[in-house]
C-alpha positions as CSV (number, residue, x, y, z in Angstrom):
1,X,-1.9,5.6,8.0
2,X,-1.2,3.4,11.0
3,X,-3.9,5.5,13.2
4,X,-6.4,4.2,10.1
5,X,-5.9,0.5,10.0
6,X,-5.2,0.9,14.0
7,X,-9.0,2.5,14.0
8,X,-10.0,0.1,11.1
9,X,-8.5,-3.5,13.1
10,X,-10.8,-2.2,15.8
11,X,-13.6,-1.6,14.1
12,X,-13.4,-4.9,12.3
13,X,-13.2,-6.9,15.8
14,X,-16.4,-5.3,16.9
15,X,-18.4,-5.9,14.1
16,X,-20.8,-8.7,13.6
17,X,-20.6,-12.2,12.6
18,X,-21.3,-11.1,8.9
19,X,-17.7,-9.6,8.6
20,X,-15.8,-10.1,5.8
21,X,-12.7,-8.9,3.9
22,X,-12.6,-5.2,3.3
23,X,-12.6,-6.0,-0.8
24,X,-15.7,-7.9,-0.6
25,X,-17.6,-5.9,1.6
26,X,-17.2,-3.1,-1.0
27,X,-18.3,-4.9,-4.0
28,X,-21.0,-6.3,-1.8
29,X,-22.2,-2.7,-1.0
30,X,-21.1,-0.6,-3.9
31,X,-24.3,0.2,-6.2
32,X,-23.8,0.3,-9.8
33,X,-26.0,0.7,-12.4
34,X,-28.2,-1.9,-14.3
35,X,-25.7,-3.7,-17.0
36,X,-22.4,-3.1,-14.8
37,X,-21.0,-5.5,-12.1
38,X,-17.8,-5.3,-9.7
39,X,-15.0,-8.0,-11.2
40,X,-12.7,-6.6,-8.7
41,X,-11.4,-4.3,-6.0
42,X,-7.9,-3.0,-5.5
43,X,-7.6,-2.1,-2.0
44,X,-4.8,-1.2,-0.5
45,X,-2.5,-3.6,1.2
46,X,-2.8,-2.1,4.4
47,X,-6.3,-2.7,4.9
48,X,-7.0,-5.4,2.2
49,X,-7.2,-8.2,5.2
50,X,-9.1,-6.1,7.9
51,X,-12.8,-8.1,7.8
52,X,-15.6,-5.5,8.7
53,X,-19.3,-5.5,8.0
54,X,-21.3,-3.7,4.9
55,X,-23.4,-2.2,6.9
56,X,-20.3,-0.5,8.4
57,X,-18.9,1.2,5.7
58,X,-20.3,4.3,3.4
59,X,-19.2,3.8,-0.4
60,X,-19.4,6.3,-2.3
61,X,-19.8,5.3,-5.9
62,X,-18.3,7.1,-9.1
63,X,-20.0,9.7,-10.9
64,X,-20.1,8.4,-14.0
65,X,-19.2,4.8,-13.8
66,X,-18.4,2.6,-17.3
67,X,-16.9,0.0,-17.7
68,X,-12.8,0.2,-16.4
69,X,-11.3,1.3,-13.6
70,X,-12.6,3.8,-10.9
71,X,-11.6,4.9,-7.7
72,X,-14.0,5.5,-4.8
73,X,-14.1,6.8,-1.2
74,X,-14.5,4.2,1.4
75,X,-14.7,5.8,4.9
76,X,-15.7,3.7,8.1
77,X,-16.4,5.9,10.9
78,X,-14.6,9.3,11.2
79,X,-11.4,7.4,8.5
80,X,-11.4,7.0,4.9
81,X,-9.7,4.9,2.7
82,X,-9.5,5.3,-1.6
83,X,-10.0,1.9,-3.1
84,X,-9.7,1.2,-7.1
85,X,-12.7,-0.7,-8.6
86,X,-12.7,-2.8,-11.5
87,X,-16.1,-2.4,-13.1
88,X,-17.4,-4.6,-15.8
89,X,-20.3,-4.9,-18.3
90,X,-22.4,-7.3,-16.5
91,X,-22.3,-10.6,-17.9
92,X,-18.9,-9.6,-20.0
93,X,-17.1,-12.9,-20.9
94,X,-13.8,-11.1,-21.2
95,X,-14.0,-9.7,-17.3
96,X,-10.4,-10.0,-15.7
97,X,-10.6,-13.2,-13.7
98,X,-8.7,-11.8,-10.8
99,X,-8.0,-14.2,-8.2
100,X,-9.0,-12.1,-5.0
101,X,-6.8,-14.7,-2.8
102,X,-3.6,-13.4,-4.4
103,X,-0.7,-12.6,-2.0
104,X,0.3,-9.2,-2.8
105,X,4.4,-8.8,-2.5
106,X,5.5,-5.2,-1.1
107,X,8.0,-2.9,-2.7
108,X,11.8,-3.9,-1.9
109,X,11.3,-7.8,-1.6
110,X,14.4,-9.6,-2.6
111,X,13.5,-11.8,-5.2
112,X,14.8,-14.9,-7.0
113,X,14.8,-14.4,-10.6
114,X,15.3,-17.1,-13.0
115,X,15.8,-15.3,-16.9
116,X,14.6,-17.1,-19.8
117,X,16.9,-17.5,-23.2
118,X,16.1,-20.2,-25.4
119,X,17.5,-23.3,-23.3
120,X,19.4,-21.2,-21.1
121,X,18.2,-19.8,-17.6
122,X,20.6,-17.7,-15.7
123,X,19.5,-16.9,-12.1
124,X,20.0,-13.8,-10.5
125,X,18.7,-11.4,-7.2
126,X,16.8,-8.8,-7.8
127,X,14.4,-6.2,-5.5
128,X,10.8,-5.7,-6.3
129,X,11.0,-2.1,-7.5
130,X,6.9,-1.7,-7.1
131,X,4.2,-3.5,-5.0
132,X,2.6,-6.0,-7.0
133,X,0.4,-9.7,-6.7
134,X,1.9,-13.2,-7.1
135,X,1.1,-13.5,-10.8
136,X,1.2,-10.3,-12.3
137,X,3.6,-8.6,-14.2
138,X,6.3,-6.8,-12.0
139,X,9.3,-4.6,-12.2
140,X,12.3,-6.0,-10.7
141,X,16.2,-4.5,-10.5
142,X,18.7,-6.8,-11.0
143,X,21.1,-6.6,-7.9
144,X,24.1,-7.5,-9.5
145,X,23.9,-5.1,-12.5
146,X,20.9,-2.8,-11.7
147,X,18.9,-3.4,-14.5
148,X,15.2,-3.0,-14.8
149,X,13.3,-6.2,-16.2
150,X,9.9,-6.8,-16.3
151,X,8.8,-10.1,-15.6
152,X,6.1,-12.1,-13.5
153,X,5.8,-13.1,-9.9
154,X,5.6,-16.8,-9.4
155,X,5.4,-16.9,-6.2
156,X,5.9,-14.5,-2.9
157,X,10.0,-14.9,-3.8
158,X,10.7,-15.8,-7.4
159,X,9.7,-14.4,-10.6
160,X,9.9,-15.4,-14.4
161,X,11.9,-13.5,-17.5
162,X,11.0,-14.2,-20.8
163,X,12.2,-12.9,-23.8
């Protein structure tokens, strides 16, 4: 994995000017049928920052693409890279309105969690148990006890439980 984003960093520093983030350069240069349109891509972490051009990469589409999630083969040069795509009907009011911006918090972050009950909030630490992005849902362990909650990231190090 390192010798991929190690090939993929270069790569993105040789390309042209029209670089951009690996995410956008795959919905730019996806194809997808008349009626469907990319709401996002989920790319992962270690590569979601490199910027490279389009016209560097080879996307290989799904087979049968519908609206929902699909995963498809990204390869520039002799690497490749799966990235989930979000596919929507074009023109769908109810498309997810992911912000591409947000900061994605790796597995085993210590986290500040503040726990929700009526007028009382209890704070405790907890570790991120999976990768997930500031304003999602996420799985933490409570340090102290070792209980699982589910609850949402509000920012990098602090998340939200609500009954």
């Amino acid at each position: 994995m390192k010798t991929l984003a190690a090939i993929l960093v270069v790569a993105a520093l040789a390309s042209p000017a029209s670089a951009m983030p690996l995410p956008d350069a795959v919905a730019h240069k996806i194809d997808v049928p008349t009626g469907l349109a990319v709401a996002h891509v989920y790319a992962p972490a270690s590569v979601a920052k490199l910027d490279v051009s389009p016209d560097d990469l080879i996307v290989e589409a799904p087979r049968d693409p519908r609206p929902g999630r699909s995963s498809v083969r990204v390869s520039l040069g002799k690497q490749t890279v799966w990235v989930q795509i979000q596919l929507v009907a074009a023109g769908d009011a109810d498309a997810p309105a992911a912000d591409p911006h947000a900061q994605v918090v790796a597995r085993g972050t210590k986290i500040t969690v503040a726990i929700h009950s009526g007028s009382l909030v209890v704070h405790a630490t907890a570790v991120l148990e999976a990768a997930a992005r500031v304003g999602e849902q996420a799985q933490l362990r409570i340090s102290a006890t070792r209980t699982l909650v589910r609850g949402t990231l509000v920012t990098a190090d602090s998340a939200e439980v609500a009954p």
